[in-house]
Backbone as numpy.savetxt, mean C-alpha at the origin, in Angstrom:
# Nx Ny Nz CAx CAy CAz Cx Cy Cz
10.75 -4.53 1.29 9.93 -3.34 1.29 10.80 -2.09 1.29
11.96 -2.30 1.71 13.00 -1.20 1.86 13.30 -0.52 0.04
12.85 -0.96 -0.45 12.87 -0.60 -1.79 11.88 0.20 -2.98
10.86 0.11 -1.72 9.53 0.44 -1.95 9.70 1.97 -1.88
8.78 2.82 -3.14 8.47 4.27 -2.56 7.81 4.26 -1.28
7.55 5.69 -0.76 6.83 5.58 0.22 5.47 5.90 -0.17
5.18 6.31 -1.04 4.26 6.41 -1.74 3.52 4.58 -2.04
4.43 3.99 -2.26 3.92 2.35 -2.51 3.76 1.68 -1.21
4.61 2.10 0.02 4.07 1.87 1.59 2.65 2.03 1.85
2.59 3.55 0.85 0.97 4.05 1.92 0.02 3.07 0.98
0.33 2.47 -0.19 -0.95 1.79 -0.44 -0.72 0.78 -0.47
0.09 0.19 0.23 0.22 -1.19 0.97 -0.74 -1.13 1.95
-0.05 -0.20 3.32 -0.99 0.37 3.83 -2.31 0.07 4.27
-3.10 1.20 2.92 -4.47 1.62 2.69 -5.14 0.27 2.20
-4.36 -0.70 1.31 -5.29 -1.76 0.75 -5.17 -2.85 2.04
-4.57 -2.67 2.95 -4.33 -3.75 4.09 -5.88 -3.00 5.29
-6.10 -1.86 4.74 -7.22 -1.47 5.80 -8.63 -1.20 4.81
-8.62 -1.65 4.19 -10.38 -1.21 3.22 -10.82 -2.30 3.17
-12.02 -2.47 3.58 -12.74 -3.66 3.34 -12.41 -4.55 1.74
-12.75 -3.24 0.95 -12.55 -3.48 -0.90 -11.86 -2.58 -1.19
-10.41 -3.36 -1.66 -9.41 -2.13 -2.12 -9.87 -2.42 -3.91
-9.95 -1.64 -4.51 -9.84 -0.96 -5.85 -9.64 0.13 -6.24
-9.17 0.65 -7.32 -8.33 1.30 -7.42 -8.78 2.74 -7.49
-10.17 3.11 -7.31 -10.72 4.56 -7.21 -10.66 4.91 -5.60
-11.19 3.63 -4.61 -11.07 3.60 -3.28 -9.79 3.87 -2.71
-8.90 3.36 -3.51 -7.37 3.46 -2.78 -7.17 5.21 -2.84
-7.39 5.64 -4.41 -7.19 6.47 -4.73 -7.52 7.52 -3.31
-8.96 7.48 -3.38 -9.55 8.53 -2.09 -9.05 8.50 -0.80
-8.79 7.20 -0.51 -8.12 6.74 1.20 -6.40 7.72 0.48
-6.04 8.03 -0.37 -4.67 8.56 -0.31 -4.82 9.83 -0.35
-6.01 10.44 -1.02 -6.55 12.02 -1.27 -6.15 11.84 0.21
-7.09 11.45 1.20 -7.95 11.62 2.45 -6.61 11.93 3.15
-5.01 11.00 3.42 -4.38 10.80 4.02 -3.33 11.96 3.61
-3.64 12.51 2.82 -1.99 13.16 1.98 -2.96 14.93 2.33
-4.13 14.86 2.31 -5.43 15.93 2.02 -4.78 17.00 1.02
-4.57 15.71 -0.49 -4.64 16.92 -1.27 -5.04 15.93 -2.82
-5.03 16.14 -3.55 -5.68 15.11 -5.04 -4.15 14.43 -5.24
-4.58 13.10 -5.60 -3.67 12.32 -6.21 -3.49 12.00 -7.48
-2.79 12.40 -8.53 -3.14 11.68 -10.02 -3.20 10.47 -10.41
-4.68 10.13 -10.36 -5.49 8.92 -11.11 -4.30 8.14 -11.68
-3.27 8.04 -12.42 -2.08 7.58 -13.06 -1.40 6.90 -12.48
-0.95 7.88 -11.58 0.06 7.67 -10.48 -0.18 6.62 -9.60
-1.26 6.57 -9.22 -1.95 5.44 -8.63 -2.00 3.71 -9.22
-2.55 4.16 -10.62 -2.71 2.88 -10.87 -1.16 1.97 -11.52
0.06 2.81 -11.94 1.16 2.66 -12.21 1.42 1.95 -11.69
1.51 2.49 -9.89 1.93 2.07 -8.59 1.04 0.42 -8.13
0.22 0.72 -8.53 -0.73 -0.90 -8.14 -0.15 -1.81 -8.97
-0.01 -1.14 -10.26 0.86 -2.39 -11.44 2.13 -2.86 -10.88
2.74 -1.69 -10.35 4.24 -2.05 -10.22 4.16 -3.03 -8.61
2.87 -2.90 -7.68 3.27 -3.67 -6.87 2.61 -5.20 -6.91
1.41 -5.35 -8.09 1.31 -6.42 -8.44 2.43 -7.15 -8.87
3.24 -6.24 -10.47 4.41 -7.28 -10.88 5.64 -7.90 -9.82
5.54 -6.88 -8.74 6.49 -7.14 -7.68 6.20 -8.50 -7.07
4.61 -8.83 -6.96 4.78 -9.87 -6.09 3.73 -9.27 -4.59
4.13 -8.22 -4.75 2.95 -7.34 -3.07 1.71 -7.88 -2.94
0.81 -7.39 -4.27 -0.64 -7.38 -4.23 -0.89 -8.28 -5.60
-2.20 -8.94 -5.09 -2.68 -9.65 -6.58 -3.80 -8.88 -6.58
-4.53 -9.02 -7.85 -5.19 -8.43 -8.68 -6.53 -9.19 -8.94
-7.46 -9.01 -8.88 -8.82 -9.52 -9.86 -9.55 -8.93 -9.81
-10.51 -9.12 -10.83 -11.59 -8.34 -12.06 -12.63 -8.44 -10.82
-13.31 -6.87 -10.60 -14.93 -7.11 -9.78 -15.68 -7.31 -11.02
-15.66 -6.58 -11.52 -16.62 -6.15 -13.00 -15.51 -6.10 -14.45
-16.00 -5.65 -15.43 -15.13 -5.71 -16.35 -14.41 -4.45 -16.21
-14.75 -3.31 -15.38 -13.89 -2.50 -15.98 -13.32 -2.01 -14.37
-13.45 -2.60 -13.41 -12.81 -2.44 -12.24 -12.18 -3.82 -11.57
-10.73 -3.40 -10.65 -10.42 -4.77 -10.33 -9.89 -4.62 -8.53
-9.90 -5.23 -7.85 -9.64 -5.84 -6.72 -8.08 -5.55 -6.21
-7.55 -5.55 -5.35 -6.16 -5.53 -4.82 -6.39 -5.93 -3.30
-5.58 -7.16 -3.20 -5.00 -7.60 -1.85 -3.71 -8.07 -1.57
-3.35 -7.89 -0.23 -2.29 -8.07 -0.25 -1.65 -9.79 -0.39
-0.34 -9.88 -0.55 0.16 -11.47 -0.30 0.76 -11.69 0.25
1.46 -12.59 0.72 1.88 -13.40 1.94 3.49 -12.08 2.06
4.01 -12.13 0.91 5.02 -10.89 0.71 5.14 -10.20 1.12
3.97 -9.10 1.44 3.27 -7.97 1.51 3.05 -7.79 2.95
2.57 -9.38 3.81 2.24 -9.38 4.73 3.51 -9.42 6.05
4.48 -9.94 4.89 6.21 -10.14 5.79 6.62 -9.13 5.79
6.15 -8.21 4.29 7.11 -6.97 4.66 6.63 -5.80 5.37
5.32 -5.92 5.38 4.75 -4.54 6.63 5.64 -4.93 8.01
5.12 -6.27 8.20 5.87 -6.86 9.87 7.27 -6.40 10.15
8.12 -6.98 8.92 9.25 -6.47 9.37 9.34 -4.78 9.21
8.99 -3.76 8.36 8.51 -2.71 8.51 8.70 -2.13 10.06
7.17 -2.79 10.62 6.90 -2.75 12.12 8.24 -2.56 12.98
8.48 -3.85 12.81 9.50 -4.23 13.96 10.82 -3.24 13.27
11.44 -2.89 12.42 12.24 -2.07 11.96 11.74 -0.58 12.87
10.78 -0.55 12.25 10.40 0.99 13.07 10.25 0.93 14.69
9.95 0.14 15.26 9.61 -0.09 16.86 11.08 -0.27 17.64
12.02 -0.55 16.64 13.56 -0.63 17.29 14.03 0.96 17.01
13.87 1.41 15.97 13.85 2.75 16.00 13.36 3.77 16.93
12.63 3.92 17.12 11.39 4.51 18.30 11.68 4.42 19.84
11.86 2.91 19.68 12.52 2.65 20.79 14.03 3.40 21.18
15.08 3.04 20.33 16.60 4.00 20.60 16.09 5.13 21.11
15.48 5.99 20.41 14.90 7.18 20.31 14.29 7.72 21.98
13.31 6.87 22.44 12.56 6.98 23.57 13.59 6.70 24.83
14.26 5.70 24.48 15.66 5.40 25.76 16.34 6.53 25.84
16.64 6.79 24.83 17.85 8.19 24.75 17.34 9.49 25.80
């Protein structure tokens, strides 16, 4: 995940907390979080690039909208994420 934009964090993220991640929903949960417009593009680039990665798989709701969840990948790399940041925080709070 260390390789990841942070931009591709937050919709790791966002699709790990929406009931139904697709790709207009993600879109808004990032408006909502950033509180400013996201380009429609930019977004769905980013879903491609973390499908081909291996992050999130993909399937069709309808024909012209599709699904994103995360995978087992996705699910190792938030954790270690976590625990990366909580050793951080931690130095930080001792100090």
């Amino acid at each position: 995940m260390k390789h990841l934009s942070a931009f591709q964090r937050d919709i790791l993220y966002i699709v790990s907390d929406l009931e139904t991640s697709y790709g207009l929903g993600i879109k808004e949960a990032l408006e909502e979080y950033y509180g400013e417009d996201v380009n429609t593009g930019r977004v769905y680039q980013n879903l491609s690039t973390l499908v081909e990665e291996g992050y999130l798989e993909k399937s069709a709701i309808d024909k012209r909208t599709n699904s994103y969840t995360l995978t087992e990948k996705a699910l190792r790399a938030i954790e270690h994420r976590h625990r990366w940041q909580r050793t951080r925080a931690d130095g930080q709070l001792a100090g």
